[in-house]
mmJSON file of the N, C-alpha and C atoms, coordinates in Angstrom:
{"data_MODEL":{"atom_site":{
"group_PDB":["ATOM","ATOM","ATOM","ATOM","ATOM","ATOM","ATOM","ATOM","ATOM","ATOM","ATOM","ATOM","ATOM","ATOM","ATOM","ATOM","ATOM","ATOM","ATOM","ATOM","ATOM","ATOM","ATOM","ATOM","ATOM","ATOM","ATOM","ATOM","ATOM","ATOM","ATOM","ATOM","ATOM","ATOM","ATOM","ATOM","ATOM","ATOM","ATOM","ATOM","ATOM","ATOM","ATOM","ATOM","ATOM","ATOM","ATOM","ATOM","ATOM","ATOM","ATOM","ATOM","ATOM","ATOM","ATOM","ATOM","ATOM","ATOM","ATOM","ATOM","ATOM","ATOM","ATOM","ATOM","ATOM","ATOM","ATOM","ATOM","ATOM","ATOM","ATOM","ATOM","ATOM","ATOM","ATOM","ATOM","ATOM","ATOM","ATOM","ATOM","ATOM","ATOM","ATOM","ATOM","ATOM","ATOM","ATOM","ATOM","ATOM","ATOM","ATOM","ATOM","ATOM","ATOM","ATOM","ATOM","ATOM","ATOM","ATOM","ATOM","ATOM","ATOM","ATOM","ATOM","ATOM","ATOM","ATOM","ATOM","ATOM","ATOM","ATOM","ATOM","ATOM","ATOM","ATOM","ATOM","ATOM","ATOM","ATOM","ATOM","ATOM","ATOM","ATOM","ATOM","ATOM","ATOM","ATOM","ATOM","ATOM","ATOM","ATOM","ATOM","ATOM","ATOM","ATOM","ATOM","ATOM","ATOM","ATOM","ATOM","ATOM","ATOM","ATOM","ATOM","ATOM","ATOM","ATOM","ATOM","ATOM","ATOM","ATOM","ATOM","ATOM","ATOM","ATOM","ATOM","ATOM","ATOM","ATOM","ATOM","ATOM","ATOM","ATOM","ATOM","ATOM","ATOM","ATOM","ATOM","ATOM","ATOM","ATOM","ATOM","ATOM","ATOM","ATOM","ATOM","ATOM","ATOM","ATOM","ATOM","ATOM","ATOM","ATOM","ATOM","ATOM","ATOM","ATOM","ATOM","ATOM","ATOM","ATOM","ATOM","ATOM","ATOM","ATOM","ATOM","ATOM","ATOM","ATOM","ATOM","ATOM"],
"id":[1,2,3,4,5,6,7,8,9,10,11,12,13,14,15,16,17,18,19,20,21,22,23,24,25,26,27,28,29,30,31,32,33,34,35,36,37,38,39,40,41,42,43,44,45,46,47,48,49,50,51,52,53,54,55,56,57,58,59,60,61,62,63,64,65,66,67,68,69,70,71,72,73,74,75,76,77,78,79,80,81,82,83,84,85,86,87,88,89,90,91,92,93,94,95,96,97,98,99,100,101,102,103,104,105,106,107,108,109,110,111,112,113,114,115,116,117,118,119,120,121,122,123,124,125,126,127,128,129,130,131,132,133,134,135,136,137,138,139,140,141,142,143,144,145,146,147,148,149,150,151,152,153,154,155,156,157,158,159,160,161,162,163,164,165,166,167,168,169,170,171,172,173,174,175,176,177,178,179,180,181,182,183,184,185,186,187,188,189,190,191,192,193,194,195,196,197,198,199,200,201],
"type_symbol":["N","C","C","N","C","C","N","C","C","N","C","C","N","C","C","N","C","C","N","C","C","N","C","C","N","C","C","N","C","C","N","C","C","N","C","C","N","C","C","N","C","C","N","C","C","N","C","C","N","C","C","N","C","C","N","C","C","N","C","C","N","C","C","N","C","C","N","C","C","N","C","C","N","C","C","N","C","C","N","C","C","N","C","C","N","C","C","N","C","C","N","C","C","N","C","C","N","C","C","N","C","C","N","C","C","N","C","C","N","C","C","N","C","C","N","C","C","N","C","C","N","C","C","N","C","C","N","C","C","N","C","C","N","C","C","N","C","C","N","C","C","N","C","C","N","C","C","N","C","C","N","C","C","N","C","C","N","C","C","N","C","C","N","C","C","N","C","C","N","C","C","N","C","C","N","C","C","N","C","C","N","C","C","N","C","C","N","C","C","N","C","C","N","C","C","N","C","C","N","C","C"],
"label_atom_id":["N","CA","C","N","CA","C","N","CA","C","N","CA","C","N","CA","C","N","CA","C","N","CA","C","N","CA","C","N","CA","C","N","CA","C","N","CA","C","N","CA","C","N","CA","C","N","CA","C","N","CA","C","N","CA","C","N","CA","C","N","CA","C","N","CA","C","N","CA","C","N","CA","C","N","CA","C","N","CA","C","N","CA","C","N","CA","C","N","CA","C","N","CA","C","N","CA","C","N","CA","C","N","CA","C","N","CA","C","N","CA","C","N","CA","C","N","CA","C","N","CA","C","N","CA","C","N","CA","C","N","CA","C","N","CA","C","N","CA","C","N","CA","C","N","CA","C","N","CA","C","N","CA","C","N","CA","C","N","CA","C","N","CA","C","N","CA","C","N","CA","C","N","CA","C","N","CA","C","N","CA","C","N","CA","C","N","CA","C","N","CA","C","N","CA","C","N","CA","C","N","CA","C","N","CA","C","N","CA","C","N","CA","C","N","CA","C","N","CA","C","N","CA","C","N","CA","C","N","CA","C","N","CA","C"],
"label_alt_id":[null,null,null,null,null,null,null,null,null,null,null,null,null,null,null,null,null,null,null,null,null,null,null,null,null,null,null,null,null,null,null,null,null,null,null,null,null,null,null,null,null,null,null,null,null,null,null,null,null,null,null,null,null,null,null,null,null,null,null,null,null,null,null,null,null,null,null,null,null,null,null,null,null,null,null,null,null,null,null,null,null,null,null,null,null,null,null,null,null,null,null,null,null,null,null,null,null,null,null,null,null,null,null,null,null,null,null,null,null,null,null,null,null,null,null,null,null,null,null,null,null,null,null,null,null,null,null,null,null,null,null,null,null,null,null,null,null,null,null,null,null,null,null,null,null,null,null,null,null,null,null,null,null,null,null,null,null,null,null,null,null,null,null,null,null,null,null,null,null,null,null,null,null,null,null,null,null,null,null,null,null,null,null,null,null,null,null,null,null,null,null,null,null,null,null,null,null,null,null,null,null],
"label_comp_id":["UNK","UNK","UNK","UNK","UNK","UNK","UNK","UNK","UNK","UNK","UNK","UNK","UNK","UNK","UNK","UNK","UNK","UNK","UNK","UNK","UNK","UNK","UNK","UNK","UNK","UNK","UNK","UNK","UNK","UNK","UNK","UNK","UNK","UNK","UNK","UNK","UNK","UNK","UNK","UNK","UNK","UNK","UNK","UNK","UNK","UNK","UNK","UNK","UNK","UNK","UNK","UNK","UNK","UNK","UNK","UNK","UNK","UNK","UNK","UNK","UNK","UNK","UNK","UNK","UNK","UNK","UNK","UNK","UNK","UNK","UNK","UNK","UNK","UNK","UNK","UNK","UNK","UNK","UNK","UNK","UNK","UNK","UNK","UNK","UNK","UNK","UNK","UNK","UNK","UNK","UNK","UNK","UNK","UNK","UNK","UNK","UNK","UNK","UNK","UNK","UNK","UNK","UNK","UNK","UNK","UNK","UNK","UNK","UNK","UNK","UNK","UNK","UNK","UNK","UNK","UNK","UNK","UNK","UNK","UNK","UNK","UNK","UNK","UNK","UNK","UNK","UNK","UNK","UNK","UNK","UNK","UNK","UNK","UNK","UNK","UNK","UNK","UNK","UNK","UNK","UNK","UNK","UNK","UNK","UNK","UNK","UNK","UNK","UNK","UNK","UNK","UNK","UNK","UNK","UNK","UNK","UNK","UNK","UNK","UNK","UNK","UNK","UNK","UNK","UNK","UNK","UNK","UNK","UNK","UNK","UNK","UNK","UNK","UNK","UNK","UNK","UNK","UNK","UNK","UNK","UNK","UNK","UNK","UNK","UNK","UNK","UNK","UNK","UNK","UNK","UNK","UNK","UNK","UNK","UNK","UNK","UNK","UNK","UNK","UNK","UNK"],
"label_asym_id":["A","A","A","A","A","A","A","A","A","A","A","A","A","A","A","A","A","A","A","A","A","A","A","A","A","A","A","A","A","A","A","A","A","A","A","A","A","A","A","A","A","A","A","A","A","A","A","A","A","A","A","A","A","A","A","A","A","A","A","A","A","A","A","A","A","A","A","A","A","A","A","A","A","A","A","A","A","A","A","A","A","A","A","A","A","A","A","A","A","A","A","A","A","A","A","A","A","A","A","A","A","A","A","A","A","A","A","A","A","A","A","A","A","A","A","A","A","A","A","A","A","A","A","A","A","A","A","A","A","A","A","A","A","A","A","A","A","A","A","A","A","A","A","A","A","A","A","A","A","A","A","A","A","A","A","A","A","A","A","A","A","A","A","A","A","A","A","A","A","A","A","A","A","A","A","A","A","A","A","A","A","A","A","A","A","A","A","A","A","A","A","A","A","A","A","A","A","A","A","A","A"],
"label_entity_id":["1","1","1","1","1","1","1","1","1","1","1","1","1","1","1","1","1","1","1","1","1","1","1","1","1","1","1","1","1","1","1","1","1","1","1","1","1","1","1","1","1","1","1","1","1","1","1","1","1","1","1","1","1","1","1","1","1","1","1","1","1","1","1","1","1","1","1","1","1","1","1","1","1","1","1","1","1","1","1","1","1","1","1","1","1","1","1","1","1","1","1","1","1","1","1","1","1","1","1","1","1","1","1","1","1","1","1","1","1","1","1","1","1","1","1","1","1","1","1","1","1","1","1","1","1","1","1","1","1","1","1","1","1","1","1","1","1","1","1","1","1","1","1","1","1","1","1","1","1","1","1","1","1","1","1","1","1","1","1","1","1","1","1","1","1","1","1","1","1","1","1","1","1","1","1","1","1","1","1","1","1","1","1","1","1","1","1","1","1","1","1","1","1","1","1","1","1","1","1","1","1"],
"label_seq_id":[1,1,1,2,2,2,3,3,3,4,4,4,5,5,5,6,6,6,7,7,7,8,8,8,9,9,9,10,10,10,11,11,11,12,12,12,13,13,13,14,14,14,15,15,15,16,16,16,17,17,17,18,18,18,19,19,19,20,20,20,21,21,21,22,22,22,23,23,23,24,24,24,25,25,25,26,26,26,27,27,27,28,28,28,29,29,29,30,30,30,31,31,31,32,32,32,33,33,33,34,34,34,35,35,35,36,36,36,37,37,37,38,38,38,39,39,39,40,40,40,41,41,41,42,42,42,43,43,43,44,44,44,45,45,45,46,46,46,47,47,47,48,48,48,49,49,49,50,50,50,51,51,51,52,52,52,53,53,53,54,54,54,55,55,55,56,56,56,57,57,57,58,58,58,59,59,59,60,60,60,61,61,61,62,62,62,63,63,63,64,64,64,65,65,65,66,66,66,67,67,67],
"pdbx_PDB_ins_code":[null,null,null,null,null,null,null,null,null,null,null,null,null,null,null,null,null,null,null,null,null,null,null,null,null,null,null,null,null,null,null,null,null,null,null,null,null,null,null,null,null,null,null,null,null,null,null,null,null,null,null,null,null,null,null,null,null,null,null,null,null,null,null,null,null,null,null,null,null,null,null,null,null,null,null,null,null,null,null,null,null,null,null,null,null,null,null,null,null,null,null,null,null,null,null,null,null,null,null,null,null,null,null,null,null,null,null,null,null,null,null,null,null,null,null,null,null,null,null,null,null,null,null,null,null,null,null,null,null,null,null,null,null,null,null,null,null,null,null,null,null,null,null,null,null,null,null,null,null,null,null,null,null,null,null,null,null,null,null,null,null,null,null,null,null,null,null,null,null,null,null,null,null,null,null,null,null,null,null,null,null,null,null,null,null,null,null,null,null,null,null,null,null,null,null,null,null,null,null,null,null],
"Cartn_x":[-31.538,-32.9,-33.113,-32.739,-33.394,-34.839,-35.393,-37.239,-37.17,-35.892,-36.238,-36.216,-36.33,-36.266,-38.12,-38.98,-40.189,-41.186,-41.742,-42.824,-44.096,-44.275,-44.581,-46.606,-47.078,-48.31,-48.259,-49.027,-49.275,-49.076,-48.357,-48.074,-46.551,-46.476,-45.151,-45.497,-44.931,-44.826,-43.834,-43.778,-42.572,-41.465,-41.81,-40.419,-39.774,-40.33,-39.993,-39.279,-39.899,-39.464,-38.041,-38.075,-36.871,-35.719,-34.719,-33.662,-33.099,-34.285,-34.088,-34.028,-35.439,-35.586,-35.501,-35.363,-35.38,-33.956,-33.106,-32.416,-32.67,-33.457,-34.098,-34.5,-34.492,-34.838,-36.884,-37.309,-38.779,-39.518,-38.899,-39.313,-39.248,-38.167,-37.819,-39.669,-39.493,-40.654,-41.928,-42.067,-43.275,-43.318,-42.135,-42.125,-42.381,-42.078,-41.87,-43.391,-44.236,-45.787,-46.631,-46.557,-46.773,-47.02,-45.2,-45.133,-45.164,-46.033,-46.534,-45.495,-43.965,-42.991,-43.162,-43.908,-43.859,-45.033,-45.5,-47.188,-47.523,-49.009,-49.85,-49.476,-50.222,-50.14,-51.433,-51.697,-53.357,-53.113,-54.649,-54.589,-55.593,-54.842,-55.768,-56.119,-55.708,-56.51,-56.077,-56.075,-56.102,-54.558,-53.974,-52.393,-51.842,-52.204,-52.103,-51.929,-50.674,-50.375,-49.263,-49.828,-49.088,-49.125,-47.801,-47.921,-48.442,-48.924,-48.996,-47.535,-47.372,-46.175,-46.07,-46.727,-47.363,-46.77,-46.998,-47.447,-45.514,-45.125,-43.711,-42.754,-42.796,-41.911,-42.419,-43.352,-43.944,-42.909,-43.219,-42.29,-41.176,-40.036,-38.975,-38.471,-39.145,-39.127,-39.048,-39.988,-39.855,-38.339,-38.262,-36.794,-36.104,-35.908,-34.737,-34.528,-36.041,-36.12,-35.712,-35.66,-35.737,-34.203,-33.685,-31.998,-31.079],
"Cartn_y":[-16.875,-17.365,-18.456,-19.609,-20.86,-21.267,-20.828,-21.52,-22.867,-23.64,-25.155,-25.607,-25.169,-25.931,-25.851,-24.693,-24.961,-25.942,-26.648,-27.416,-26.142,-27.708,-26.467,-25.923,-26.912,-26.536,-26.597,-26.217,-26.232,-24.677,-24.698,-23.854,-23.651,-22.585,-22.473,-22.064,-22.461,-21.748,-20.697,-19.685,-18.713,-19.079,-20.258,-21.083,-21.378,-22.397,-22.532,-21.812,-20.395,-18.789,-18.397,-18.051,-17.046,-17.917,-17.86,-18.203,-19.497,-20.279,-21.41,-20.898,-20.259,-19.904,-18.68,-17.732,-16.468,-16.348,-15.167,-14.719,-13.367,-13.866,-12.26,-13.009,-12.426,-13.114,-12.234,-12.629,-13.01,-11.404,-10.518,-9.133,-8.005,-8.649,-8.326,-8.891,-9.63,-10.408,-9.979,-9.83,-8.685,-7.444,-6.792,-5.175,-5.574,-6.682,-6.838,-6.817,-7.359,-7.917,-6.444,-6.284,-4.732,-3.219,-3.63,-2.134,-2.866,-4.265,-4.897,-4.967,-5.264,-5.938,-7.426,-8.114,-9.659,-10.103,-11.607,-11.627,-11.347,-11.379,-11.611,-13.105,-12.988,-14.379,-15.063,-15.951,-16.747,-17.243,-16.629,-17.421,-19.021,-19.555,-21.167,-21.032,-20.88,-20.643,-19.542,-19.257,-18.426,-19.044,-19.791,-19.535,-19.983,-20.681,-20.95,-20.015,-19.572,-18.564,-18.802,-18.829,-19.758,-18.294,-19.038,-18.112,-18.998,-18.913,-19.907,-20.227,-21.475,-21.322,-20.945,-21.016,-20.496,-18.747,-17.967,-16.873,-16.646,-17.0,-16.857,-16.898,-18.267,-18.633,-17.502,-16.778,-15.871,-14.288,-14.395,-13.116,-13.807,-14.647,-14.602,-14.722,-15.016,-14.829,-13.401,-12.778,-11.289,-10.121,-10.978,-10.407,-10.425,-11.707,-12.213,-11.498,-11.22,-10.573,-8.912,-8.692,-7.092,-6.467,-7.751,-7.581,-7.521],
"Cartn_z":[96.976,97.081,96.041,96.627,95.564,95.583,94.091,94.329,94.326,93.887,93.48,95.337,96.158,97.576,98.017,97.127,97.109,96.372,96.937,96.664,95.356,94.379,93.15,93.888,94.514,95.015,96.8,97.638,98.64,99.977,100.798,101.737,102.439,103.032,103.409,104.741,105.687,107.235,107.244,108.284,108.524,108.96,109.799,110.001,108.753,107.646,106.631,105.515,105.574,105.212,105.263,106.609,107.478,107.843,106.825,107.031,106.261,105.54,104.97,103.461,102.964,101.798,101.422,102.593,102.482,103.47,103.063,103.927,104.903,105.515,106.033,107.644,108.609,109.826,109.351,110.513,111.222,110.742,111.445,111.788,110.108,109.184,108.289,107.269,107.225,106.181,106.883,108.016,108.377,108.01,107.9,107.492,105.962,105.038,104.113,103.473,104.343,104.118,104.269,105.735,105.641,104.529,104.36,103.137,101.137,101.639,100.258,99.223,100.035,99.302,99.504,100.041,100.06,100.387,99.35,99.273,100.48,100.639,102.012,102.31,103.494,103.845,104.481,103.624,104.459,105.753,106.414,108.02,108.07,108.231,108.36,109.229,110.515,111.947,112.733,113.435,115.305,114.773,114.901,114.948,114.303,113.136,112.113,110.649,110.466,109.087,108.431,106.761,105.692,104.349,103.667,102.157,101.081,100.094,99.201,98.266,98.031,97.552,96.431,95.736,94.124,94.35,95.553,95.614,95.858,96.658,97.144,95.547,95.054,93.278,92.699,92.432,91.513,92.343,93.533,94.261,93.952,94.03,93.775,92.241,91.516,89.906,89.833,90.47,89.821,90.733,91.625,92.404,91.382,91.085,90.162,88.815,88.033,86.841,86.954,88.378,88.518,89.098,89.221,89.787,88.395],
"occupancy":[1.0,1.0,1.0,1.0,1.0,1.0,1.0,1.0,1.0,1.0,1.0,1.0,1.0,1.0,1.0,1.0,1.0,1.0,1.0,1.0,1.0,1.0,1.0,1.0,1.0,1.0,1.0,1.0,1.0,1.0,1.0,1.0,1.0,1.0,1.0,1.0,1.0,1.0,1.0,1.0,1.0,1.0,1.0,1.0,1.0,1.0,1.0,1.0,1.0,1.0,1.0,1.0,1.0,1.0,1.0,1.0,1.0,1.0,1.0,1.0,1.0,1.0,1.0,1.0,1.0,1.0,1.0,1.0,1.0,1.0,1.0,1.0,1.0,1.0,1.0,1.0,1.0,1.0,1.0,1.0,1.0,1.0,1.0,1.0,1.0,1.0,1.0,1.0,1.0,1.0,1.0,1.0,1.0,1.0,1.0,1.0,1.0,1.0,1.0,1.0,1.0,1.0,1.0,1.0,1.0,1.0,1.0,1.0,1.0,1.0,1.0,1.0,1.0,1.0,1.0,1.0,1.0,1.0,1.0,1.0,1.0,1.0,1.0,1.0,1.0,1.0,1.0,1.0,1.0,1.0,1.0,1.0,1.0,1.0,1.0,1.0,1.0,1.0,1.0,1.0,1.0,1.0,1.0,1.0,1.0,1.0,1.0,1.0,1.0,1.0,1.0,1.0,1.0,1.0,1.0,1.0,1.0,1.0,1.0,1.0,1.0,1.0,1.0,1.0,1.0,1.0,1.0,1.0,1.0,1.0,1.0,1.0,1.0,1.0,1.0,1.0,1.0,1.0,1.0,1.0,1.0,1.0,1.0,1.0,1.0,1.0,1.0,1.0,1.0,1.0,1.0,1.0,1.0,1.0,1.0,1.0,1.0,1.0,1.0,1.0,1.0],
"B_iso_or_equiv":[0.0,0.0,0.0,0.0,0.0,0.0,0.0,0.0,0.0,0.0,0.0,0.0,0.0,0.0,0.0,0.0,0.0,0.0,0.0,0.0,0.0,0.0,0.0,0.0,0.0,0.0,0.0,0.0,0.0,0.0,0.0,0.0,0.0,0.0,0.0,0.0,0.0,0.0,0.0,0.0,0.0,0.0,0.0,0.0,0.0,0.0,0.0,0.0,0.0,0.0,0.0,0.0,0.0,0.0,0.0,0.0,0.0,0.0,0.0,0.0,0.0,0.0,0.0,0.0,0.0,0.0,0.0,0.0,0.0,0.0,0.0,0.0,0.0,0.0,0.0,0.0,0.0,0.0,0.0,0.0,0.0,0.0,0.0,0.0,0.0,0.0,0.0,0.0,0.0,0.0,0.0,0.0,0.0,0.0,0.0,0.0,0.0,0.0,0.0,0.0,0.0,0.0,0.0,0.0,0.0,0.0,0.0,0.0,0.0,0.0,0.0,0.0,0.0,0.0,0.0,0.0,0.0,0.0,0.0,0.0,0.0,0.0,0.0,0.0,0.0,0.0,0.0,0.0,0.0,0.0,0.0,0.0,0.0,0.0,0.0,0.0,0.0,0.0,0.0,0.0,0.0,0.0,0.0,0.0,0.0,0.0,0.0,0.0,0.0,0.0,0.0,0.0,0.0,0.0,0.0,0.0,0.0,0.0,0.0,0.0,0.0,0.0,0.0,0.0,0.0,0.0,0.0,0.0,0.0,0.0,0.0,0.0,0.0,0.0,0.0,0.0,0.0,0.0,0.0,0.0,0.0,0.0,0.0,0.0,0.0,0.0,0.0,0.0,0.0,0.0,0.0,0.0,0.0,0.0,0.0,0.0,0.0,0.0,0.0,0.0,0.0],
"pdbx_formal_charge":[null,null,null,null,null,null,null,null,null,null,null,null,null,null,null,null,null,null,null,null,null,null,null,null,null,null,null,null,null,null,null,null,null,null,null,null,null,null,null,null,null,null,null,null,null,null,null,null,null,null,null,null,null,null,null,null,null,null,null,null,null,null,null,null,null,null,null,null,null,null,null,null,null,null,null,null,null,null,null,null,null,null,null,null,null,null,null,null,null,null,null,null,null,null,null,null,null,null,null,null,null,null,null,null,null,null,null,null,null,null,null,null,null,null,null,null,null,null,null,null,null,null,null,null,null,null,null,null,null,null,null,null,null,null,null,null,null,null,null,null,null,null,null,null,null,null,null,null,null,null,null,null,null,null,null,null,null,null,null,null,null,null,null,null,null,null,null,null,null,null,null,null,null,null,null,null,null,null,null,null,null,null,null,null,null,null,null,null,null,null,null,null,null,null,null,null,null,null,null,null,null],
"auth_seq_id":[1,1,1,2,2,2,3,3,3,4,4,4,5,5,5,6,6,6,7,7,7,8,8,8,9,9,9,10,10,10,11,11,11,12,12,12,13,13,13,14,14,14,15,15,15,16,16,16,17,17,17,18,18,18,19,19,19,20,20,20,21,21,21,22,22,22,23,23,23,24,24,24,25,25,25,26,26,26,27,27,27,28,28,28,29,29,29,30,30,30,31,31,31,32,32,32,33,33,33,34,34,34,35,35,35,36,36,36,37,37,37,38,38,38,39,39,39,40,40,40,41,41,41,42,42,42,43,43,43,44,44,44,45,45,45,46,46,46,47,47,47,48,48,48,49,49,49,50,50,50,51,51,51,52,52,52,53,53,53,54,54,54,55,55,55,56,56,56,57,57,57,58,58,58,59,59,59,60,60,60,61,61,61,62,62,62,63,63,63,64,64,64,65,65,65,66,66,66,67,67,67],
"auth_comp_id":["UNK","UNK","UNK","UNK","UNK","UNK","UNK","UNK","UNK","UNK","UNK","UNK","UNK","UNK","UNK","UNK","UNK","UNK","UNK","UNK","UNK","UNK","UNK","UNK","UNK","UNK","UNK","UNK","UNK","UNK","UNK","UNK","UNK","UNK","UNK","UNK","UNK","UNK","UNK","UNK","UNK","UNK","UNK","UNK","UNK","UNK","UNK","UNK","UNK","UNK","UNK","UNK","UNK","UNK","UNK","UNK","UNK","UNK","UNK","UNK","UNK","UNK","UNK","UNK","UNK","UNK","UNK","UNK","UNK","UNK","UNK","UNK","UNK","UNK","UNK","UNK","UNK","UNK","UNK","UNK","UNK","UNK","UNK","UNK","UNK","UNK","UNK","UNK","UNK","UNK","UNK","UNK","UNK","UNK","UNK","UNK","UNK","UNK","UNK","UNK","UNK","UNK","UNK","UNK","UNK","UNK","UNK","UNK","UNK","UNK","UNK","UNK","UNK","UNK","UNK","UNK","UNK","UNK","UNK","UNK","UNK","UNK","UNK","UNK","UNK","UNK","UNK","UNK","UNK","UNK","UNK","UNK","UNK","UNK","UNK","UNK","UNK","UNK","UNK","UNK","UNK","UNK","UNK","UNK","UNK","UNK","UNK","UNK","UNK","UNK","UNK","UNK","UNK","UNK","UNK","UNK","UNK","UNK","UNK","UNK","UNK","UNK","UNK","UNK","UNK","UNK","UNK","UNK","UNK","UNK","UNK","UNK","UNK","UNK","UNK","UNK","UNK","UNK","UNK","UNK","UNK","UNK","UNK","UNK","UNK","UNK","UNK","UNK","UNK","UNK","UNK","UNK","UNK","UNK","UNK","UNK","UNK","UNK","UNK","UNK","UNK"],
"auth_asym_id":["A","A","A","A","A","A","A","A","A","A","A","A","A","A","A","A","A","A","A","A","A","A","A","A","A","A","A","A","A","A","A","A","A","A","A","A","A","A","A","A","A","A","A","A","A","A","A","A","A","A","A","A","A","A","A","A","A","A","A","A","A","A","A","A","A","A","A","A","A","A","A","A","A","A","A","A","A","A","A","A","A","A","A","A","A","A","A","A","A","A","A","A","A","A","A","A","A","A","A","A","A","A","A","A","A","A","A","A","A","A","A","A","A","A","A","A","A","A","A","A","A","A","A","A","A","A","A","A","A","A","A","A","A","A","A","A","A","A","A","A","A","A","A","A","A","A","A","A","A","A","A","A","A","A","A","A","A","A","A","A","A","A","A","A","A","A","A","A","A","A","A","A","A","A","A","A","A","A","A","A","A","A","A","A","A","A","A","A","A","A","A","A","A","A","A","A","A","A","A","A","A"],
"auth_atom_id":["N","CA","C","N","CA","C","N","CA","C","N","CA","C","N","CA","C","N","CA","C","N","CA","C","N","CA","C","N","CA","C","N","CA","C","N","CA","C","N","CA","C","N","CA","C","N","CA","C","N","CA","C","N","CA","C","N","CA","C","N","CA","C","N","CA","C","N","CA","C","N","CA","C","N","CA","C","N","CA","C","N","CA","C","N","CA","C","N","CA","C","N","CA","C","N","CA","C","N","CA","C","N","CA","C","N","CA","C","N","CA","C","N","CA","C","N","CA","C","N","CA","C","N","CA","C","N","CA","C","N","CA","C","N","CA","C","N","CA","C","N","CA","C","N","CA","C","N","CA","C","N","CA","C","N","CA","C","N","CA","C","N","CA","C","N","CA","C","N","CA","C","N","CA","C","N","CA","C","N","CA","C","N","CA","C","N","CA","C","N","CA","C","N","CA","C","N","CA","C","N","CA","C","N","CA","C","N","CA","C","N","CA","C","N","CA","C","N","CA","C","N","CA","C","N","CA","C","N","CA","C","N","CA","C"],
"pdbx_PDB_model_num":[1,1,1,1,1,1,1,1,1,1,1,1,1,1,1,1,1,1,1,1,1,1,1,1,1,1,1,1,1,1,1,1,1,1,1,1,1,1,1,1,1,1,1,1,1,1,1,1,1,1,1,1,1,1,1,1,1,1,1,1,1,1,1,1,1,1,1,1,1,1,1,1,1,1,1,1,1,1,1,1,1,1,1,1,1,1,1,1,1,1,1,1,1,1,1,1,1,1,1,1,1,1,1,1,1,1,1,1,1,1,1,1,1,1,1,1,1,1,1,1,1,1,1,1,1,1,1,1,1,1,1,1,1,1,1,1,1,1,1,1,1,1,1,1,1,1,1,1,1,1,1,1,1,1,1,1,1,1,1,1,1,1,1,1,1,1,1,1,1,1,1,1,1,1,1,1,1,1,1,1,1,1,1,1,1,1,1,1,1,1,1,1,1,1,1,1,1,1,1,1,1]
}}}
């Protein structure tokens, strides 16, 4: 999991997520959100849903500190 491929302000899509920055497919990072191993995620619209990226570097800092 590299944070330096995240942007230090803005949003992340799930596309963006699953498989690029995360190694986990689609279904994984939902169970992940769910049982409040991985931030929430803001809805901008009806089909529109983002993480903050702020929120993601802060979850993978603490992976990293806890491995």
């Amino acid at each position: 999991m590299e944070s330096h491929n995240i942007p230090s302000t803005g949003y992340l899509r799930q596309a963006q997520l699953v498989g690029h920055i995360l190694p986990i497919g689609a279904t994984t990072l939902w169970r992940w959100v769910k049982q409040g191993k991985f931030p929430q995620p803001i809805k901008l619209s009806e089909r529109v849903t983002v993480w903050r990226c702020e929120d993601v570097k802060a979850w993978m800092d603490q992976q990293r500190a806890a491995a």
